[in-house]
C-alpha positions as CSV (number, residue, x, y, z in Angstrom):
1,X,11.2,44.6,-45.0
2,X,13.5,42.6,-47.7
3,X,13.8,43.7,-51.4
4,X,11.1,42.5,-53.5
5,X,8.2,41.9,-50.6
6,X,4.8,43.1,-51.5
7,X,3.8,45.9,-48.9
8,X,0.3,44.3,-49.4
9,X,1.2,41.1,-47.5
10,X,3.0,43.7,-44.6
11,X,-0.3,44.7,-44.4
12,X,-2.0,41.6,-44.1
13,X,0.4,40.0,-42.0
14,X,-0.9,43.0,-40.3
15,X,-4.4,43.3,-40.3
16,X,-4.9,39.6,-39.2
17,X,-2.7,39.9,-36.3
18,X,-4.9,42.8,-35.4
19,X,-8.1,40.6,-35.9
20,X,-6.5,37.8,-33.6
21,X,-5.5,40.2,-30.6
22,X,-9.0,41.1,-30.4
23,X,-10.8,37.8,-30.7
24,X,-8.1,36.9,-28.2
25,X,-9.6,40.0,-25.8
26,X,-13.2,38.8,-26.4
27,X,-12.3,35.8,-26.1
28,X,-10.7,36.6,-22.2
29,X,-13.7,38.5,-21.3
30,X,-16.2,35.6,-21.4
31,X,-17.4,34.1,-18.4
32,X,-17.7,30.6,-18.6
33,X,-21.2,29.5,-17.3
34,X,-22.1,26.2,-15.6
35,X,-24.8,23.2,-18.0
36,X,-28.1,23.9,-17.9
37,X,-28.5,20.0,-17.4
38,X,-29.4,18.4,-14.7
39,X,-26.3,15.6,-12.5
40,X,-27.1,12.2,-14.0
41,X,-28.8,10.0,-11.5
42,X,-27.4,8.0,-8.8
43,X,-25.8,4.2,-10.0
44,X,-26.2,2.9,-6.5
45,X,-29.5,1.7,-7.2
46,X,-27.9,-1.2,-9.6
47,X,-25.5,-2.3,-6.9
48,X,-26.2,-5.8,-7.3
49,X,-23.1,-7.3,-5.6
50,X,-25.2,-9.2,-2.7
51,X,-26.6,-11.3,-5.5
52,X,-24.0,-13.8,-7.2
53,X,-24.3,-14.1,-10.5
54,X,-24.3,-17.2,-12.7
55,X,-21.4,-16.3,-15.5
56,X,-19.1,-15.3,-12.5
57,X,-15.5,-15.7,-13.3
58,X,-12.5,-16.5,-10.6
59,X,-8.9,-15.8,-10.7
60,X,-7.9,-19.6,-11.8
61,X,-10.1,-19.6,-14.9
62,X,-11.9,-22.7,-13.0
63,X,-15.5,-23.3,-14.6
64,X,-18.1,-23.7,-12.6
65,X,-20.9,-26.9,-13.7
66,X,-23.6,-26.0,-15.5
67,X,-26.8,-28.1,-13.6
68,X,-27.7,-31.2,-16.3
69,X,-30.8,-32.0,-16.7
């Protein structure tokens, strides 16, 4: 310890070290446990990909016509 250091903070530095190194233990011991909640559902109900869609976009930014009526 240098000249002048309060012994107080040596013994703070101290004590909160302590504190940490046995959160740190408790913190080791604790068993990770699995959610309570249920998978999310199946998205292969929304496969739409048969059906061709009206707004489709291609690769050479060609539009396709809208019907007139």
């Amino acid at each position: 310890m240098g000249v002048g250091v309060d012994t107080s903070l040596d013994e703070a530095v101290r004590e909160i070290a302590t504190l940490l190194a046995v959160a740190y233990r408790r913190h080791a011991q604790v068993r990770q446990v699995g959610s309570s909640k249920p998978p999310l559902p199946s998205t292969e109900a929304l496969d739409n990909t048969v059906e061709t869609s009206p707004h489709e976009l291609t690769l050479t930014r060609q539009r396709k016509e809208s019907p007139r009526l």
